[in-house]
N, C-alpha and C positions, 0 to 999 in steps of 0.2 A: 656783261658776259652772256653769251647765250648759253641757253639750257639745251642737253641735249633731249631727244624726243624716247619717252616712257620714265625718266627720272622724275622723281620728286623731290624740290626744292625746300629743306625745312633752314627758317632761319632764327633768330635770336628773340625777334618780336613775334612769332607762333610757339615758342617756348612757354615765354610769358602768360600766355592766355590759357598753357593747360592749367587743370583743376585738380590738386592733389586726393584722391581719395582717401574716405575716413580708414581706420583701423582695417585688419585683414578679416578680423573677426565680426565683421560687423555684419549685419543681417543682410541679403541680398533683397533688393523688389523687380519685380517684373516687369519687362520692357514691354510696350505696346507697340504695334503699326500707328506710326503717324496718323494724327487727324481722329482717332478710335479714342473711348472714356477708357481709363484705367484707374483701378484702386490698386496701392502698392501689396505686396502680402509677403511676408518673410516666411522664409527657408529654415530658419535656424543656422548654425554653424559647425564648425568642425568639435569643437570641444563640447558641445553638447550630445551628440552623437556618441562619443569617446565616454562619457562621464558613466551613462546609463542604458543598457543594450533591452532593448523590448522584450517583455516575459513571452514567452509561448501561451496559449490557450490551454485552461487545465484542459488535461484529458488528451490533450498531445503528448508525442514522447512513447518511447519502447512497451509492447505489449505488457512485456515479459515482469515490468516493475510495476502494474497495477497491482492491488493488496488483494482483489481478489484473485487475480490469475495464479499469482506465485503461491498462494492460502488453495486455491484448488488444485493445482499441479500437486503442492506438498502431501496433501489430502489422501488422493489418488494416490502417489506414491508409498506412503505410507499405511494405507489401508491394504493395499498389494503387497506391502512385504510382509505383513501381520500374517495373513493370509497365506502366503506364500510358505513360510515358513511349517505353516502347522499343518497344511494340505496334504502333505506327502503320507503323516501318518494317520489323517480322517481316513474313515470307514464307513459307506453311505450301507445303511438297515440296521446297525448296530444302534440301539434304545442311550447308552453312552457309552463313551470310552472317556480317555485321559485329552484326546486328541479334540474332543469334543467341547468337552470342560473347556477348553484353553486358547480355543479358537477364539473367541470373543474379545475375549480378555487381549492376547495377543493383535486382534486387531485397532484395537481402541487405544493402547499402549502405543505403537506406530504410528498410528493417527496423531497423537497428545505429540510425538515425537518429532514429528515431520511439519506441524503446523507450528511450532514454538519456535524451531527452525528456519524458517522458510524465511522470514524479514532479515535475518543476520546473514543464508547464504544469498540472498539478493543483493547486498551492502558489502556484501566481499570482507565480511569481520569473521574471520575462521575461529578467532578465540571467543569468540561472542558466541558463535552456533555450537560451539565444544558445551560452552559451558550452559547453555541452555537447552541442548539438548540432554545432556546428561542430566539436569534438573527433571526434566522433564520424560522421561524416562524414568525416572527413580520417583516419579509421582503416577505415573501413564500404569503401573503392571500394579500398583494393587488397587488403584481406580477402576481399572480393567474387571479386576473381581468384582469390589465391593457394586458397582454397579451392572456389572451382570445380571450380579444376585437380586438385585431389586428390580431390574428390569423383568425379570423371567417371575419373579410375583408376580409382580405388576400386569405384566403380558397375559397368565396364566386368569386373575383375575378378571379382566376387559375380557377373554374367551366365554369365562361364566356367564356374565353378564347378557352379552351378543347373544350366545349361545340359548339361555332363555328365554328368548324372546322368539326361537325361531330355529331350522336349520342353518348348520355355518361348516362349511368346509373350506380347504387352501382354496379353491375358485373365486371365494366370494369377498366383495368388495370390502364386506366387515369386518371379514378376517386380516386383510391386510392394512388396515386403519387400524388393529391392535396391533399389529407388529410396527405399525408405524409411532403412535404414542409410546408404546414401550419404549422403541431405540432413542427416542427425545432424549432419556437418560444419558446415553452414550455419547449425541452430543455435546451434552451438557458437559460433561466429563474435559472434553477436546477445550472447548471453550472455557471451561475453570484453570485448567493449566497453561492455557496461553497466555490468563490474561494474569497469572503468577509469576513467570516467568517476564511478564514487561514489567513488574513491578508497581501496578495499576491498577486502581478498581474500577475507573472507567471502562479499559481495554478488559478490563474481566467481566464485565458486565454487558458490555456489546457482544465480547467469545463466546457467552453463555445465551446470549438470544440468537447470535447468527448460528451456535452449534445445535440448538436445537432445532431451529425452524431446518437447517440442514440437511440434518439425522431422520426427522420426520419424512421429507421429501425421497430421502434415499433407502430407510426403511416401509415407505406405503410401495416403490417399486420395486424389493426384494424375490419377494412370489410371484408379481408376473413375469419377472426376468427370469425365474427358476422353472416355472411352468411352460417357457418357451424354447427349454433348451435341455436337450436329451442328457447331457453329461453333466451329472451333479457339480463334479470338478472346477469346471466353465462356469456354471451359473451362479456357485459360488465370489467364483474370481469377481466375475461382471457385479454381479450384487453388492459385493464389501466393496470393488472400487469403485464403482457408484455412491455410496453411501460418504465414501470418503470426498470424493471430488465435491460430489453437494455439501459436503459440514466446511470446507473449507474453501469451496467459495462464498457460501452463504453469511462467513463469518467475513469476508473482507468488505461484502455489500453493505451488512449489517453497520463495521464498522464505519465505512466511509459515508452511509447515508446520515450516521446520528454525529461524528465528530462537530465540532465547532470551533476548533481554532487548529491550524495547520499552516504548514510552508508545504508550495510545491515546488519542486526544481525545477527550474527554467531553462537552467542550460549548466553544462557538466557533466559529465562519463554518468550522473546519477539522473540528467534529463526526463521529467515524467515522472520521477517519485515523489512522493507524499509521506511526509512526515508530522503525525498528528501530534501536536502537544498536549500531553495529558499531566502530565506531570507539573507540581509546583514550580522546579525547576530543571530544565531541560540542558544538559550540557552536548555543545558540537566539536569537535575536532579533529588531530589526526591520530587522535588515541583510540585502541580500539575497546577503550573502558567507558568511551563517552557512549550519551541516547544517540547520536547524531555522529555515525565516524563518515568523515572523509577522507577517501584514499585519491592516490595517486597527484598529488600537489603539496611536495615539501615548505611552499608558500605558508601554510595552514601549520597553525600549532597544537601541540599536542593538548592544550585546552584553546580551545580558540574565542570563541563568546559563548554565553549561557544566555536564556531566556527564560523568563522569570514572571511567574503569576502575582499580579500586586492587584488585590480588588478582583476585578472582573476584565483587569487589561494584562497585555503581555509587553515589557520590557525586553529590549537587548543590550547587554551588556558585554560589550568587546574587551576581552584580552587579548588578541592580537587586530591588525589592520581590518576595518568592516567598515562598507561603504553602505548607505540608504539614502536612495533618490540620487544617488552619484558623490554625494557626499560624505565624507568622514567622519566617524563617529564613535563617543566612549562609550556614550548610554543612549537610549532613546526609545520613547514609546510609539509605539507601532502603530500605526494606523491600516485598517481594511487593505490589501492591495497593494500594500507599499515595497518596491525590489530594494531587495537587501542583495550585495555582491562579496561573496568572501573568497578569497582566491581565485579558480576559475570557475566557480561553482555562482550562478544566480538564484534568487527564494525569492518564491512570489509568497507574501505573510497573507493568507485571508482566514476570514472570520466568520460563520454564521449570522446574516442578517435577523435580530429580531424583530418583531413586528411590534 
C-alpha cells in the first residue's frame, strides 16, 4: 500500500519498542543537547510541594502585627486619652489643682490600659481584650497614684542633688535627665501590668525593662518639646504621647530581642505574627480562652494542640489534625525551624541559638 505524503506510518513492531515509564511521581532529570556531559538532577514532585509550603522570612508579613508597632500605636493611644481626658480641666500657673493631681496618674492608667490590650485587639479576641483590659485598668488608676507619688520624691530628690552642684533650670540638660529617671517609674508601672495580664513573669520582666528604658526616652524629651511650643495644651498632648508611643515600642523591642522560643506565622490571615512561648504550657485554638486563638477556620478546634515545656525543649501535642514537615502528628518534639501546618495557618517553631 502506498503511504500518502505528510502521514506517519506507526505499526505493531514500533509499538513494541516503546519504553513504558516509571511511576507519575517519580523524579524528573534533565535533558541535555546531544553529544554535551549531563549529570541528572531531580525536580521533586507534586506531592511534595502539596505536603509542605515554604515559611516566609521572619520579619515578613503585615506592619501592623509586629509587637512593637501595635505596643507603640497602643502606647500613643492610650497616653492621648489619659491626657485627653484631664486637659480640658488643667489650668497652666496654678501651683495645683485636682486637674493636676490626676493628670499623671490618668495617663499611666491608659497607657497600662492600651498596652495589655493591644496583643488581643491585634488577634481579633474581643473577649480576650474585655477581659484584659479591664484587669488592667483596675490595676492601671492606683499604680497611676502610688507611683506618681514616688516619682515626684524621687524627681524632687535628683533636683537637690543637680542642683548642688551648680545652677539648674528647665533649659538644662540635668534637669531633664531628672525628669527622665523619675518617669522610669511610670514605665515600670505599664510594664508590671502587661506582663500580669499575660500571666507571665518572663513577659513581666521584659514589660518592665522595655517600660522603663521607654518611659526614660520619652521623659528626657518632655521639656524640650514643652520649651518649643507656645501652647502649654499642645506640648502636653505631644510630650505624654511621646512618652507613651516610646514605653510601648520600647517594650515590644525589648520583648522580641530577649524571647527564646517562638512560632512565627507563615502564612494565614495572622501572616507575620510572633507568638512567643512563655508559658509551661501554651494552648492554640478556635477558643478565644486559648494563649494562641485562631479565627476564621472552622477546620481548627476549639482546643486544638498545646505546647508544652519538658526540660529545656518544646513538645506539640495535637488534639486536633497538625501536620510537621508535611506530616501527621499526635506528639512531637520540635526542632529549630521545623513548619508546623494547622488548618490554613503555617508556624515556623524557632529557638534562640546558644552558644
Amino acid at each position: 500500500m502506498n503511504e500518502e505524503p505528510g502521514r506517519i506510518r506507526i505499526t505493531a513492531e514500533d509499538l513494541e519498542q516503546v519504553a513504558i515509564a516509571g511511576p507519575a511521581d517519580a523524579p524528573l532529570a534533565e535533558v541535555s543537547a546531544p553529544g554535551t556531559e549531563t549529570a541528572s538532577r531531580t525536580y521533586g514532585n507534586i506531592r511534595d510541594t502539596a505536603s509542605a509550603e515554604l515559611p516566609q522570612a521572619e520579619g515578613k508579613g503585615k506592619l501592623f502585627l509586629r509587637s512593637w508597632f501595635y505596643l507603640g500605636a497602643a502606647g500613643l493611644l492610650g497616653a492621648l486619652a489619659g491626657w485627653g481626658v484631664v486637659e480640658p480641666f488643667f489650668q497652666d500657673g496654678l501651683e495645683s489643682n485636682w486637674a493636676d493631681l490626676l493628670m499623671i496618674p490618668s495617663v499611666v492608667a491608659a497607657l497600662c490600659t492600651g498596652c495589655a490590650m493591644a496583643e488581643s485587639v491585634v488577634e481579633r479576641s474581643t473577649r480576650k481584650a474585655l477581659i484584659r483590659g479591664t484587669i488592667a485598668l483596675g490595676l492601671g488608676i492606683p499604680l497611676g497614684f502610688i507611683f506618681n507619688f514616688l516619682a515626684n520624691i524621687f524627681y524632687n530628690i535628683l533636683l537637690a542633688i543637680v542642683a548642688g552642684s551648680g545652677t539648674l533650670t528647665p533649659e538644662s540638660p540635668a534637669w531633664w535627665a531628672c525628669r527622665a529617671l523619675a518617669w522610669v517609674l511610670f514605665g515600670a508601672s505599664a510594664g508590671l501590668v502587661y506582663g500580669v495580664v499575660g500571666l507571665s513573669g518572663k513577659k513581666l520582666l521584659y514589660g518592665l525593662l522595655g517600660g522603663m528604658l521607654g518611659a526614660g526616652i520619652g521623659g528626657v524629651l518632655f521639656d524640650p518639646i514643652a520649651m518649643a511650643m507656645d501652647s502649654g495644651a499642645l506640648s502636653r498632648g505631644v510630650g505624654f504621647g511621646l512618652f507613651g508611643l516610646a514605653t510601648g515600642v520600647a517594650i515590644g523591642l525589648v520583648e522580641s530581642a530577649l524571647k527564646d522560643r517562638w512560632l512565627y506565622v507563615s502564612a494565614g490571615p495572622l501572616a507575620g505574627k510572633q507568638f512567643i512561648l512563655y508559658k509551661p504550657l501554651t494552648t492554640l485554638g478556635r477558643s478565644q480562652g486559648c494563649d494562641i486563638y485562631l479565627f476564621k477556620d472552622l477546620a481548627i478546634q476549639e482546643l486544638h494542640a498545646t505546647f508544652e515545656m519538658r526540660g529545656s525543649r518544646v513538645w506539640v501535642v495535637a488534639h486536633g489534625p497538625v501536620y510537621a514537615s508535611g506530616q501527621p502528628i499526635k506528639q512531637k518534639l520540635l526542632e529549630n525551624r521545623e513548619l508546623l501546618r494547622i488548618g490554613r495557618y503555617s508556624f515556623l517553631y524557632q529557638e534562640r541559638q546558644r552558644q
